[in-house]
C-alpha positions in Angstrom: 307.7 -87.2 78.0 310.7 -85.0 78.0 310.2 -81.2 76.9 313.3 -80.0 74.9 314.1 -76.4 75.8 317.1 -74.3 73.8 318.6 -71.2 75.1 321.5 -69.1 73.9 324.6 -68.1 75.3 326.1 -64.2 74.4 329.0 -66.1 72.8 326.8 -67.7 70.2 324.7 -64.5 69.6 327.9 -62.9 69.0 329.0 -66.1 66.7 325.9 -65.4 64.5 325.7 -61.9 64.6 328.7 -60.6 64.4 331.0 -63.0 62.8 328.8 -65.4 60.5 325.5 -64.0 59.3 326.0 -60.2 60.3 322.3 -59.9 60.9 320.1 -60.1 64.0 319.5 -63.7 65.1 315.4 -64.3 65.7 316.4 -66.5 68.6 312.8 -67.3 69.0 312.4 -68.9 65.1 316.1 -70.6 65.9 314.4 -71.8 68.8 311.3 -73.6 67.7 314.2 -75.4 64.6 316.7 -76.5 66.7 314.3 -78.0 69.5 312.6 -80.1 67.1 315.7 -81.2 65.6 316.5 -82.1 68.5 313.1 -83.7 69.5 313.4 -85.7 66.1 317.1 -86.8 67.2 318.7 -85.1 64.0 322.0 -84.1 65.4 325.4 -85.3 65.9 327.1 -86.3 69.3 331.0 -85.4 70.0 331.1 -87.0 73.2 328.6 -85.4 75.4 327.4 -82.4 72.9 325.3 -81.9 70.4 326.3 -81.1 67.0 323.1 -80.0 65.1 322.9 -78.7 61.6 320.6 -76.2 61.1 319.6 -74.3 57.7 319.2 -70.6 58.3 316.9 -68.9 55.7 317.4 -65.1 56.6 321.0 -65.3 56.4 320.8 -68.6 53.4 323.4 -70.1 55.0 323.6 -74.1 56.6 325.0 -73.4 60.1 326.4 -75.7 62.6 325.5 -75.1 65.8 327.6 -76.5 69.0 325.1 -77.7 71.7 325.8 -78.7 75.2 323.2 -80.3 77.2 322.0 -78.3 80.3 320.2 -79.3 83.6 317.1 -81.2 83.9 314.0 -79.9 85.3 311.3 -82.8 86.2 310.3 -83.3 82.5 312.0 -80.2 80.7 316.1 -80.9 79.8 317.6 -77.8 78.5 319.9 -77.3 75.9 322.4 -74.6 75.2 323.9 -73.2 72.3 327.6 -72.3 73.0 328.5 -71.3 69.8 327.5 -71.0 65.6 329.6 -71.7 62.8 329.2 -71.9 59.1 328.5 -75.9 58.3 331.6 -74.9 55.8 333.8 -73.8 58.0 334.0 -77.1 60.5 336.7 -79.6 60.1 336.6 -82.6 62.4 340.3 -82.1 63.2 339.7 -79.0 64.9 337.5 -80.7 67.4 339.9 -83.6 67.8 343.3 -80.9 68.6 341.0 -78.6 71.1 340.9 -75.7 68.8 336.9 -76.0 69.3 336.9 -76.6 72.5 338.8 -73.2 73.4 337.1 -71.5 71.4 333.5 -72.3 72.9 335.2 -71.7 76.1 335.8 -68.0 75.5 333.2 -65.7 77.8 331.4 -63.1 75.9 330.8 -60.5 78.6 
């Protein structure tokens, strides 16, 4: 039995906090969601990530959030959030031309 464990990176904190929902992100409550979506395989793949969509009721907003699959401990495989977007706000062609990709690559220091 795997154990699914999601952590944040500062970019995505940022993402939520400061550019989509403009309120403090209860990383623990996000937590719990996004793990069993992911335990309950409800996400999208773009090659090797995880796109999961995830319903946020203290902002009331569906996000998307832009996963990438961590290291493996014996049974626990970690997970990390890169970055959040309004579900809205993603267009497929954005992954395709790299626009995504840069974007996630950006270091929040």
């Amino acid at each position: 039995m795997i154990i699914n464990k999601v952590i944040f990176e500062k970019g995505a904190v940022f993402d939520y906090e400061e550019i989509v929902c403009h309120i403090p992100l209860d990383q623990s409550k996000m937590r719990v969601a996004v793990e069993k979506l992911i335990d309950d395989n409800k996400y999208s793949m773009y090659g090797e990530d995880l796109r999961v969509t995830y319903y946020d009721g203290e902002s009331d907003c569906e996000l998307l959030l832009f996963v990438r699959k961590g290291y493996c401990f014996g049974p626990m495989q970690s997970y990390i959030v890169q970055g959040i977007c309004l579900k809205e706000d993603y267009d497929k062609s954005m992954e395709t031309n790299g626009v995504i990709s840069d974007w996630l690559g950006v270091e929040i220091i």
